[in-house]
C-alpha positions in Angstrom: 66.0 -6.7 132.9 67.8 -9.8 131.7 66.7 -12.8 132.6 69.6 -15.5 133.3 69.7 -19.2 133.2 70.4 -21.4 135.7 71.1 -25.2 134.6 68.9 -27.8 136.5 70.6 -29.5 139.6 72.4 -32.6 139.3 70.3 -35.4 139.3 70.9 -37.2 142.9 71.8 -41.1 142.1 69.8 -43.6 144.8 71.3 -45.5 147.2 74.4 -47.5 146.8 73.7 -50.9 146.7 77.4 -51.6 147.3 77.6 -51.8 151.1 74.4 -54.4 151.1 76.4 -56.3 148.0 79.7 -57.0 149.3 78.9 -58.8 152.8 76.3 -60.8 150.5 79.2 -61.7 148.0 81.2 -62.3 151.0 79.2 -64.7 152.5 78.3 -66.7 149.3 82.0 -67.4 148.7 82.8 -68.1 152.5 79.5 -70.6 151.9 81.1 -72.2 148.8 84.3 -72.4 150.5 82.8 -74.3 153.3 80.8 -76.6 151.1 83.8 -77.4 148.9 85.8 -78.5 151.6 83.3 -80.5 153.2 82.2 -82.1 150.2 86.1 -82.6 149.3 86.1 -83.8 152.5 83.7 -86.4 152.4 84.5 -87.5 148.8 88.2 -89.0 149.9 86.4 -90.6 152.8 84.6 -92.5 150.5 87.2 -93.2 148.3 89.5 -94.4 150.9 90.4 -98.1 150.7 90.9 -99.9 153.9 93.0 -103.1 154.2 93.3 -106.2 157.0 95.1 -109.8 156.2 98.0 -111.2 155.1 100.2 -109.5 152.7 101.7 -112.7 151.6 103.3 -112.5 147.9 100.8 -115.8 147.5 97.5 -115.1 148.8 93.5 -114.4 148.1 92.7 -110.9 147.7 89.5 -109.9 148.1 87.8 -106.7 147.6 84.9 -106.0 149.1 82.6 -103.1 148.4 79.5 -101.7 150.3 77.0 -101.2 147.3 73.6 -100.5 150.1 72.6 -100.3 153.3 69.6 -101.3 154.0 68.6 -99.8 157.6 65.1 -101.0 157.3 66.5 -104.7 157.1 69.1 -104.1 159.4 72.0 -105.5 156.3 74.2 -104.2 153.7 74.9 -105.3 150.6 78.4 -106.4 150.1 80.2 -106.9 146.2 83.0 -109.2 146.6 85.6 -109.5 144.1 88.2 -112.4 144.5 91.8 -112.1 143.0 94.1 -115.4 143.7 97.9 -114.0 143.5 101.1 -115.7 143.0 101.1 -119.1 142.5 97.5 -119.4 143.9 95.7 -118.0 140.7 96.3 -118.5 136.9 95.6 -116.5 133.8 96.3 -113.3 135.7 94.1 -113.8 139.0 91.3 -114.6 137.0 91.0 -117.9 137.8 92.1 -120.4 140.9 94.8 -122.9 140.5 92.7 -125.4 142.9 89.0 -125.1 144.2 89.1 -121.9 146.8 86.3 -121.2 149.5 85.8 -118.7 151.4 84.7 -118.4 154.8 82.6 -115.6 155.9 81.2 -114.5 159.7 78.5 -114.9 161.1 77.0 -111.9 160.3 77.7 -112.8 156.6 74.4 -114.7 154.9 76.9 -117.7 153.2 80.3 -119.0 151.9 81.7 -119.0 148.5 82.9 -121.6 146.7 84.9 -121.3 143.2 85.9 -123.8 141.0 89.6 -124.7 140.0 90.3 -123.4 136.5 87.1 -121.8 135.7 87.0 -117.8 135.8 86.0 -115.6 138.4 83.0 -113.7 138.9 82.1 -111.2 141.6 79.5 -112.0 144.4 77.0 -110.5 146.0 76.5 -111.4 149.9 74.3 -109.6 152.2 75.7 -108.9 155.8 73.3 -108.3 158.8 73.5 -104.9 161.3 73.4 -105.2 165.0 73.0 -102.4 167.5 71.0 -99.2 166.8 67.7 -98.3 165.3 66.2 -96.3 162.2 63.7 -95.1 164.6 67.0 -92.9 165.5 67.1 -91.5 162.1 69.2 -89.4 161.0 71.7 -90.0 164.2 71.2 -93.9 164.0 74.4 -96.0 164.0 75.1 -99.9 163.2 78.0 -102.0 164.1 79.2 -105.1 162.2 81.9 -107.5 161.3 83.2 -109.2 158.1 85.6 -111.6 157.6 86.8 -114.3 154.9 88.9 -117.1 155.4 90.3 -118.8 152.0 90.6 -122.3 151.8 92.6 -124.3 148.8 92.7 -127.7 149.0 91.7 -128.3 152.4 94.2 -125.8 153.5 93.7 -122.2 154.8 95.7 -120.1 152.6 96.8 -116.0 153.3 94.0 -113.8 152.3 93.9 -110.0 152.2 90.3 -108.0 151.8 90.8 -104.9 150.4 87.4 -102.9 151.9 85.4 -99.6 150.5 82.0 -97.9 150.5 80.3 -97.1 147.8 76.6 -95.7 149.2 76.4 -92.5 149.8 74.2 -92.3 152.2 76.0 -94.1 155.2 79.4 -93.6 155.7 81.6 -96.6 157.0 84.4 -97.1 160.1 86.6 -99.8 159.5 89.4 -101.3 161.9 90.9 -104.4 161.7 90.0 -107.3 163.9 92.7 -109.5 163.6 96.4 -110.1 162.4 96.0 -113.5 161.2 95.5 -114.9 157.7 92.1 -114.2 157.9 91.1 -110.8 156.4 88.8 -109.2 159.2 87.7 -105.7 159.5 85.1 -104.1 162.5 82.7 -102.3 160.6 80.4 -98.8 162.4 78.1 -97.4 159.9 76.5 -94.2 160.2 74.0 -91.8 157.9 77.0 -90.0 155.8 77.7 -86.3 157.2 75.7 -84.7 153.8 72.8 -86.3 154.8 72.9 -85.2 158.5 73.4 -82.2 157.3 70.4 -81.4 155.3 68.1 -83.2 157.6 69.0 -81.1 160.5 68.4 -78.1 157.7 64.9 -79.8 157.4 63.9 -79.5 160.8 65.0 -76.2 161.0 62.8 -75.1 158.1 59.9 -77.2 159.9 60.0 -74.8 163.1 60.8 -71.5 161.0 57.4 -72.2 158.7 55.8 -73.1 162.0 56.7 -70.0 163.6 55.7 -68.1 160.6 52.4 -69.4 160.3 52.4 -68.3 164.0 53.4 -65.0 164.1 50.6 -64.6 161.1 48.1 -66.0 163.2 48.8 -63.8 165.9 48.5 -61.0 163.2 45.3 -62.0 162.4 43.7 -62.5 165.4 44.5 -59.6 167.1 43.3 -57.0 164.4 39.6 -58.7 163.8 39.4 -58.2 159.7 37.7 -61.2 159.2 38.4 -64.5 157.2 41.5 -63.2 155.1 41.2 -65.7 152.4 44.5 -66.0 151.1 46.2 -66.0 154.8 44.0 -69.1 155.0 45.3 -70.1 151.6 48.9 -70.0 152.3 48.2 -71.7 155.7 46.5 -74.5 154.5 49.2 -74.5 151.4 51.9 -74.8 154.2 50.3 -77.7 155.8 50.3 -79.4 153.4 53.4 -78.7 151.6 54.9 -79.4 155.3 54.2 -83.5 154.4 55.8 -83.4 151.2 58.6 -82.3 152.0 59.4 -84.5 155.1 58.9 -87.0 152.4 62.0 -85.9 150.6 63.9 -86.9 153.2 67.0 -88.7 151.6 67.0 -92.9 153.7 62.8 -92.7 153.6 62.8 -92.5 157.4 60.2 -94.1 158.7 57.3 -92.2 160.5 58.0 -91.9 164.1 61.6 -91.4 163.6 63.7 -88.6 165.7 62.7 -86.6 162.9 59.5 -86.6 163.4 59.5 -85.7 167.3 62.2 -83.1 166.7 60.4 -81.0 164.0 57.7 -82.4 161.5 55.4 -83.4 163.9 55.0 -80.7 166.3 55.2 -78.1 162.8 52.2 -79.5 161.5 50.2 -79.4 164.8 50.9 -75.7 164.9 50.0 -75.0 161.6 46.7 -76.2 162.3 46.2 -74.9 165.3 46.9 -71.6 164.2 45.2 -72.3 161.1 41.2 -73.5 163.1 42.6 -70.6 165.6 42.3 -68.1 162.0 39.4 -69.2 161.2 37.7 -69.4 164.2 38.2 -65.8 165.2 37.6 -64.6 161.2 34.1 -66.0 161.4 33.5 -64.7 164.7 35.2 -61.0 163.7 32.9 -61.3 160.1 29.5 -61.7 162.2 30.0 -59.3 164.0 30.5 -56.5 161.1 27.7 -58.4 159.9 25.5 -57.1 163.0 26.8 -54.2 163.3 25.7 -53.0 159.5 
């Protein structure tokens, strides 16, 4: 009798990965999207220029420009950049026609002075914060006020600040003060919305390695294999790792800071809790399958 041939099955192909892809491709786009527009976002806030004073076809503008914050000091650090227009400057705006001053606030640490004739140069002035503390980090907030008042030969004169921020770390408020010929602008600073952003992501990664040293420890514990040296390992490894990365925290926070009673803190107690807990119970657990053999 003839034997016949039957060809071998089809070979059955594995599991599409399709269905686990696209929500995955889904979200990374909707993530990048998100991002994008935040960071778009937060870019033209930055860029934004912000104007008070006199618009005056002869006037003193000056353009100031947020270089640092310093919430440690309690200051920022402001550039200032003076431009005489019309017939108050010469050779362009680069120089004054007459000796110019500039009066500052209160808050502001010194005038400025210029010589008639001679050229220009831009200024560094430090300006003190009031209100708030860095113990509040990274939801702290600082209020202050600028303002410049040019005088030209023992005359005020129409001055116009033109105001921006260049740190990226705080973000700046500015509304005018005043309609006068004084250039004066109310000033709330505040940690910029990228950096809020990642340190609440911080904190969140402090309690979920927290509660995944926990849920090991409870692992442990409750079987009784002993000292599991590279559970231990890993612990240990998060503990310290824990500290290290608190110290990446963009505005070196100080210690103390809402960030450390919101997250840091408490996640390293619990790690080594859990971690004494582990070995505790893996010495006890190991002498007693010492005994018992």
């Amino acid at each position: 009798m003839t034997s016949t041939w039957d060809p071998p099955p089809p070979r059955r192909s594995g599991t599409s990965l399709l269905p686990v892809l696209i929500p995955i491709a889904v979200l990374i786009v909707a993530a990048v999207a998100v991002g994008s527009w935040l960071q778009f976002s937060e870019r033209r806030a930055a860029d934004a220029v912000r104007t008070a004073g006199s618009g005056a076809a002869d006037r003193v503008d000056v353009e100031a420009t947020v270089q640092r914050v310093d919430a440690a000091g309690r200051e920022l650090l402001l550039r200032v950049r003076v431009v005489p227009r019309g017939a108050l400057g010469e050779e362009d705006g680069t120089a004054p026609v007459a000796d110019l001053g500039l009066q500052t606030s209160t808050a502001t640490v010194g005038d400025l002075a210029f010589k008639a004739h001679e050229r220009l140069t831009t200024r560094d002035v430090r300006v003190a914060l009031s209100g708030g503390s860095i113990g509040d980090y990274p939801f702290d907030t600082y209020e202050t006020g600028i303002e410049f008042r040019a005088v030209m030969n023992g005359g005020q004169v129409p001055a116009r600040m033109l105001f921006s921020n260049n740190d990226t770390l705080f973000s700046v408020t500015a509304e005018p003060l005043s309609p006068r010929q004084e250039a004066a602008l109310g000033l709330s600073v505040a940690r910029s919305g990228s950096l809020l952003v990642f340190a609440v992501f911080m904190m969140l990664v402090m309690w979920a390695l927290a509660a995944s040293v926990i849920i090991g420890t409870w692992y442990l514990t409750t079987r009784g294999e002993g000292l599991v040296w590279p559970a231990l390992a890993w612990m240990a490894a998060t503990l310290f790792a824990l500290s290290a990365f608190r110290n990446t925290a963009p505005g070196t926070p100080p210690i103390g800071c809402v960030l450390d009673w919101f997250a840091f803190l408490w996640a390293e107690t619990v790690i080594a809790l859990c971690l004494v807990a582990v070995v505790v119970t893996g010495v006890r657990a190991a002498l007693r399958q010492k005994q018992a053999g």
